[in-house]
C-alpha positions in Angstrom: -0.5 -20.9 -44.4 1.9 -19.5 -42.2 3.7 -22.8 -41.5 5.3 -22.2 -44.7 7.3 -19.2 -42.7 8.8 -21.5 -40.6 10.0 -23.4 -44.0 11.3 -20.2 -45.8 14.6 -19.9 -43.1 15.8 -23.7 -43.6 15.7 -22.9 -47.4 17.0 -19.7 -47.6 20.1 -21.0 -45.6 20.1 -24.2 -47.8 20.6 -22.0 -51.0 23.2 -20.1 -49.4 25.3 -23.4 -48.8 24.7 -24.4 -52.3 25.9 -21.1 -53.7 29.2 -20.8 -51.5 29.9 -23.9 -51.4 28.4 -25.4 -55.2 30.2 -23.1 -57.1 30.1 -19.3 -55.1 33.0 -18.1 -56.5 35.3 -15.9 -54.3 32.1 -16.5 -51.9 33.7 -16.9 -48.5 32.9 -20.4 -47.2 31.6 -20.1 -43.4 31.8 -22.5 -40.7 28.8 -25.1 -40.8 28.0 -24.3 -37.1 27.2 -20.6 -38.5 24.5 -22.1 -40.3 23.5 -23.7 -37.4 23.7 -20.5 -35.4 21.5 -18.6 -38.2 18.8 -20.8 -38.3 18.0 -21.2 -34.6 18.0 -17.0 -34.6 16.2 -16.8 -38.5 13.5 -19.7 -37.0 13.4 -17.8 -33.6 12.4 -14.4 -34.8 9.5 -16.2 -37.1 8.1 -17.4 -33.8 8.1 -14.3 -32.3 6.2 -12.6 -35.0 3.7 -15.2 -34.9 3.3 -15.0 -31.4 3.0 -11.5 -31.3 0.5 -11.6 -34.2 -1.8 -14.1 -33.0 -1.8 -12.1 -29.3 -2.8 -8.7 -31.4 -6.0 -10.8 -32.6 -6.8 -12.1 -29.6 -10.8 -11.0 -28.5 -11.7 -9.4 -25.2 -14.0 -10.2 -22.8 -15.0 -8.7 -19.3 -14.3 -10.1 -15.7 -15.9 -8.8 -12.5 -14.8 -8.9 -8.9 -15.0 -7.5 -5.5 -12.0 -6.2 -3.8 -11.5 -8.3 -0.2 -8.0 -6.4 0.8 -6.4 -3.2 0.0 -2.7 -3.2 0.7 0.0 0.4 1.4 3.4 -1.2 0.3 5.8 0.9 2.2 9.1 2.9 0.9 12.1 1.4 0.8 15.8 1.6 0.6 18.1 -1.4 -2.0 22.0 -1.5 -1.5 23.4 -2.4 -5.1 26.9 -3.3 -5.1 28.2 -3.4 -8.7 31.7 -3.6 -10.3 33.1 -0.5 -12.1 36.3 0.2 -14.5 38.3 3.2 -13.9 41.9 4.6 -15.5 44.3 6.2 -13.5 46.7 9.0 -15.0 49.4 6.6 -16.6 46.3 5.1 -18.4 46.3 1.9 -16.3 42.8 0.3 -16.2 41.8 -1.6 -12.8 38.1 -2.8 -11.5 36.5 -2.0 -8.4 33.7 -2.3 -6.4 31.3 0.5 -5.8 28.1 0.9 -3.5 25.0 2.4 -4.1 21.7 3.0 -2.5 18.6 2.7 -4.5 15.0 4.4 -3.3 11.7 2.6 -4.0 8.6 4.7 -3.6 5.9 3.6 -1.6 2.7 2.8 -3.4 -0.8 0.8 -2.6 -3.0 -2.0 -4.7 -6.2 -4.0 -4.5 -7.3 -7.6 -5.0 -10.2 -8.9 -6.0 -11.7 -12.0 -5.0 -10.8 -13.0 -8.3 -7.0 -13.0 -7.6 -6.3 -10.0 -9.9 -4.0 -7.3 -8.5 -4.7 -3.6 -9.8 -2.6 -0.5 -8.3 -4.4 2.1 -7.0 -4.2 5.6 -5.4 -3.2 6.8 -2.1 -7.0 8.5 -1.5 -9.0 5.4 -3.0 -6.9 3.9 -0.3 -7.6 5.7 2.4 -11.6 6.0 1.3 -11.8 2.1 1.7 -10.1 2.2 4.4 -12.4 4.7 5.8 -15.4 2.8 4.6 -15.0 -0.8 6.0 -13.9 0.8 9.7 -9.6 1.9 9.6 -8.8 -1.5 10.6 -5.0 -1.8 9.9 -3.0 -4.6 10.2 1.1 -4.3 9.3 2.5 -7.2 7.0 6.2 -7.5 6.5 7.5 -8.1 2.6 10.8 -9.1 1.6 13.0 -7.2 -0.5 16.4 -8.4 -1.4 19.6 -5.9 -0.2 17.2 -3.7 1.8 18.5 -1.8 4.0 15.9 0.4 5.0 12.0 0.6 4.8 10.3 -2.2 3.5 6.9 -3.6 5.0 3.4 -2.7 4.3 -0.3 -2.0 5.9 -3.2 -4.2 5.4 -7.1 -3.8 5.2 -9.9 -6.7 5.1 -13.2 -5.8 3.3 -15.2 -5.9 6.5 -18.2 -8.2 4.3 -21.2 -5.8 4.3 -22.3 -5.9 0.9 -23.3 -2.2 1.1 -19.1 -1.6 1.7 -17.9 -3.5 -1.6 -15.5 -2.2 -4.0 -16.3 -3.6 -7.4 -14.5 -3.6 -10.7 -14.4 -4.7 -14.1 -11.5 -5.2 -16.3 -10.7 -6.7 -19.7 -9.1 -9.8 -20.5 -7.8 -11.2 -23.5 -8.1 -14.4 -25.0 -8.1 -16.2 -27.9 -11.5 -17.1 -30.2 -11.2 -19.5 -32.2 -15.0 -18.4 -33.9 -14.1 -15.2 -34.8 -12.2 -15.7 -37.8 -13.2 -19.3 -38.7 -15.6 -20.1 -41.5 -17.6 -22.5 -39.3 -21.2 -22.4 -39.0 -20.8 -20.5 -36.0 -19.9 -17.2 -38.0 -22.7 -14.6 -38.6 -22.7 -12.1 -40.5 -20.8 -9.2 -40.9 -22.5 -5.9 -39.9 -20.4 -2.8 -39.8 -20.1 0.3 -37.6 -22.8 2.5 -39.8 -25.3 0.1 -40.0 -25.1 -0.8 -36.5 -25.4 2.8 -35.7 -28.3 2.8 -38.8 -29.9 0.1 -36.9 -29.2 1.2 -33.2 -26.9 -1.3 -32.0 -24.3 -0.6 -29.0 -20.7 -1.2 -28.7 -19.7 -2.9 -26.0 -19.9 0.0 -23.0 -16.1 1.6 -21.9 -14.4 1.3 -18.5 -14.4 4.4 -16.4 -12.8 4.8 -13.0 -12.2 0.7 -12.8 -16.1 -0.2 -13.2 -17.9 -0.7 -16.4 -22.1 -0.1 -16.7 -23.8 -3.2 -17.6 -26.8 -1.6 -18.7 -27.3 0.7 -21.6 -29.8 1.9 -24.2 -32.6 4.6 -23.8 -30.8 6.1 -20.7 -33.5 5.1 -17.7 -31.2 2.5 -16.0 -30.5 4.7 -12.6 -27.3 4.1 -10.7 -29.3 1.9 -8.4 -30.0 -0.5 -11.3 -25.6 0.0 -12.8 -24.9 -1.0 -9.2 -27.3 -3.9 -8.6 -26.1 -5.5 -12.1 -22.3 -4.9 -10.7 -22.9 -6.8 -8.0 -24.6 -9.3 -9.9 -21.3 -9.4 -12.0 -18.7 -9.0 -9.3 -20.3 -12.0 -7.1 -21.3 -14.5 -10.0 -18.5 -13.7 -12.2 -15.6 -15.9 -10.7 -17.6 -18.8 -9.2 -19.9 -18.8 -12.1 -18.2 -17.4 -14.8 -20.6 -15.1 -15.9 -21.1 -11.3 -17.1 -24.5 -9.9 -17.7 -25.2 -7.1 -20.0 -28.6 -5.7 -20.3 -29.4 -4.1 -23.3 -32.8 -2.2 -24.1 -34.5 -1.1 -27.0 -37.7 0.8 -27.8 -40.0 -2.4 -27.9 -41.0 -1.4 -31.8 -38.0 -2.3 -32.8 -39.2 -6.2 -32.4 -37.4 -9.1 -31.5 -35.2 -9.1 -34.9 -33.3 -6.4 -33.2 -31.5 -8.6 -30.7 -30.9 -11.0 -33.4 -29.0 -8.4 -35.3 -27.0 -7.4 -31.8 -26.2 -10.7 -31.8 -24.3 -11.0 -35.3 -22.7 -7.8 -34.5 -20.9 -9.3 -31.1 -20.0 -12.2 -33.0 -22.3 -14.0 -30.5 -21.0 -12.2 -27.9 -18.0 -13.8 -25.7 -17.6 -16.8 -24.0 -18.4 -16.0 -20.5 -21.5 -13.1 -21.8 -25.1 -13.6 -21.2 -26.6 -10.3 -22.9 -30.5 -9.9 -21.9 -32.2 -7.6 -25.2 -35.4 -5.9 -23.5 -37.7 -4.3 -25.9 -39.7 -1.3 -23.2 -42.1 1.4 -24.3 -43.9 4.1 -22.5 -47.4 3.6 -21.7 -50.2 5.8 -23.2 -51.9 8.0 -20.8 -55.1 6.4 -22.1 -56.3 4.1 -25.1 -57.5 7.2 -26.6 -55.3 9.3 -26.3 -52.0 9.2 -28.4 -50.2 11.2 -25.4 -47.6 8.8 -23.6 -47.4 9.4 -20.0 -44.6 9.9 -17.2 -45.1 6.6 -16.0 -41.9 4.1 -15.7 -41.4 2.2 -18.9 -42.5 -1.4 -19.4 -41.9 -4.6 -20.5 -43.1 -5.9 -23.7 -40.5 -8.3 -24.6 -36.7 -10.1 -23.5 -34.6 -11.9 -26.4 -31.3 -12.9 -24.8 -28.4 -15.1 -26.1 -24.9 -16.7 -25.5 -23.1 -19.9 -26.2 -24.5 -22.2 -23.6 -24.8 -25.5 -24.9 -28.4 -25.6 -23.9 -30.2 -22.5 -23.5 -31.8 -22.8 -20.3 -31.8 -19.6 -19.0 -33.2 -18.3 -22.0 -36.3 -20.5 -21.8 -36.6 -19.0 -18.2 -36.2 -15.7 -19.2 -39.0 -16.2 -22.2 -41.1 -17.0 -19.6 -40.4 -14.4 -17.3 -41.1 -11.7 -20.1 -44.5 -13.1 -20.9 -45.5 -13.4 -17.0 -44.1 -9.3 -16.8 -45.6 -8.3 -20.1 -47.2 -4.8 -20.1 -45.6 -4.3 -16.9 -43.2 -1.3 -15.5 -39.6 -3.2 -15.9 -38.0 -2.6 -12.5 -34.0 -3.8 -13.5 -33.4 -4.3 -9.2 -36.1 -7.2 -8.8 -34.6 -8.6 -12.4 -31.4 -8.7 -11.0 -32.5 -10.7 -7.8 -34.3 -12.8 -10.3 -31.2 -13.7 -12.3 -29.3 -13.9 -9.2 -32.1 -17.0 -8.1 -32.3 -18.7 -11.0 -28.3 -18.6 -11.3 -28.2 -22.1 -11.2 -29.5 -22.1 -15.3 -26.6 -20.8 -16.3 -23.4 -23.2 -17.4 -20.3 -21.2 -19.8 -19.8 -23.2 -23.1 -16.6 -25.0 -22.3 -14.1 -23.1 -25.2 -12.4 -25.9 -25.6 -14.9 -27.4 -27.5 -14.6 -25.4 -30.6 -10.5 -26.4 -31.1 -11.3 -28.7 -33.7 -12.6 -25.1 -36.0 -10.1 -24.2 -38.1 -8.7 -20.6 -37.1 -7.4 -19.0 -39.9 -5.2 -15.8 -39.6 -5.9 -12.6 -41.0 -4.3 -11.0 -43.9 -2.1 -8.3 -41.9 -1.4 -11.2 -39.2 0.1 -12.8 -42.4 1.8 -9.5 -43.7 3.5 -9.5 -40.0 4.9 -13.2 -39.9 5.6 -13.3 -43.5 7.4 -10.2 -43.1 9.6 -10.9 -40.4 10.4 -13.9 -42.4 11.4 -12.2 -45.2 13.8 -9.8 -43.4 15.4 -12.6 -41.4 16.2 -14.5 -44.1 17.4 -11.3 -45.9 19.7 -10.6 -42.8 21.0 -13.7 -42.2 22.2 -13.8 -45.9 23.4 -10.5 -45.8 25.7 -11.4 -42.5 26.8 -14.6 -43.9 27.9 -13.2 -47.1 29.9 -10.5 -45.5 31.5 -12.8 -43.0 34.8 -12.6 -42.6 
């Protein structure tokens, strides 16, 4: 439907040349290249809406890395030459050239393994650098009319696994599932009766690193950082993210299903693991539950792989752990071994789903359309 913006500017121009020029009265006849000149602007700023649109409903997913190099970009000084007017006192204008010396703080950055660049802090530099041994190594940069300044220092993650820096960041992209009315669409669950139902929300980014594992609080920070390593090392060359999501084990294995429909299925590059744990009774008769750790009583996991391998695997894995205390370390080695299972649903393949826009991505191109067509009448009218 929103082709027909990009017919509404042609038209609207059309009927203004019929009007002037079929009988506009005193209507001021403009130049045909104004016409010309309107539509490429009119058709331009339809494009522009729509692009902006569809970018505001593009989905999100998450990316982990490891930071190999940390990098102090050095102060520096720009000459700017520029060209200025100036009056004299008989009100005689002449131009002349002026100098003028522009300052460019220092500052510092990171990059991950996955080639994405994130600024960073002065003491989060220094801390790494502290961490993988102070080993500093200048680099020079080039900086157009500099006349001072200018060059940088450079640190190397020093490869000891205990050293790395990992983050996680968003990235946006576009889905073509999520608003199509394919076979692929589930249903629509909102944010009461997720809460009604104990769902989660996809966890928040704090202090560049996200925790992959939520839900009855007993992941410890052991278990968050052997799942970001997980993520950081498998995410780029297998482009993979893990979340592991647990649930009181009475809940059944419905409740993933319904996690499920409310990620939409979850993003392309996700592979949520739903582990249903319970505490174990102190003795069969007794209704007292004890302190021990909590285990295992059953795994329902999903993504979009085209066959679900890994999920077979992990089927199996919960049956030969059932009744067991769930230790999240040895699960991550596990998943880290039987890596090769996974394969990412190639997006691609969905292109031939119709993606519909939404009504307020409608509301913004249609619009836009509306007031260009509205200006462009208005200026041409009052052309003179």
């Amino acid at each position: 439907m929103h082709r027909l913006a990009y017919l509404l500017p042609p038209i609207a121009l059309f009927a203004h040349w019929l009007w002037v020029y079929q009988g506009g009265g005193d209507a001021y006849r403009v130049p045909y290249e104004f016409y010309a000149v309107a539509l490429v602007v009119t058709e331009g700023l339809v494009g522009l809406a729509h692009y902006l649109a569809r970018r505001a409903g593009l989905d999100t997913e998450f990316l982990s890395g490891y930071v190999t190099e940390v990098r102090h970009y050095r102060e520096w000084t720009e000459r700017q030459v520029y060209l200025e007017t100036v009056r004299d006192g008989r009100g005689n204008t002449r131009t002349v050239q002026r100098v003028r010396y522009v300052h460019h703080p220092e500052y510092w950055t990171w990059t991950l393994n996955t080639g994405h660049v994130e600024n960073i802090s002065h003491a989060i530099f220094d801390q790494l650098v502290w961490l993988w041994g102070g080993h500093i190594s200048y680099f020079s940069t080039f900086h157009a009319n500099c006349v001072a300044g200018g060059g940088g220092d450079l640190c190397v993650w020093d490869q000891v696994i205990e050293h790395m820096q990992t983050q996680t960041y968003p990235h946006r992209y576009d889905n073509p599932l999520d608003r199509s009315n394919s076979i692929f669409r589930y249903e629509e669950i909102s944010k009461q009766e997720a809460q009604e139902l104990g769902l989660y929300d996809y966890p928040a980014i704090h202090n560049y690193e996200q925790q992959p594992i939520f839900g009855l609080d007993i992941a410890t920070d052991a278990d968050q950082r052997a799942f970001q390593l997980l993520n950081a090392t498998m995410g780029s060359s297998c482009q993979v993210h893990f979340f592991v999501l647990i649930y009181d084990a009475s809940k059944g294995l419905t409740i993933g299903e319904k996690q499920r429909a409310y990620w939409h299925g979850g993003n392309k590059n996700e592979f949520t693991i739903c582990l249903g744990v319970e505490r174990p009774k102190v003795s069969d008769s007794s209704d007292d539950i004890g302190e021990d750790p909590y285990v295992l009583r059953w795994c329902n996991a999903f993504s979009w792989m085209d066959e679900p391998q890994m999920e077979i695997a992990l089927e199996s894995w919960a049956r030969d752990h059932d009744g067991e205390p769930l230790n999240l370390q040895q699960f991550a080695n596990w998943l880290r071994e039987n890596i090769q299972l996974w394969q990412r649903k190639e997006w691609k393949d969905f292109k031939y789903i119709a993606n519909p826009m939404t009504w307020w991505q409608l509301l913004i191109v249609f619009g836009t359309t509306l007031l260009a067509c509205g200006g462009a009448w208005y200026v041409l009218i009052n052309f003179r």
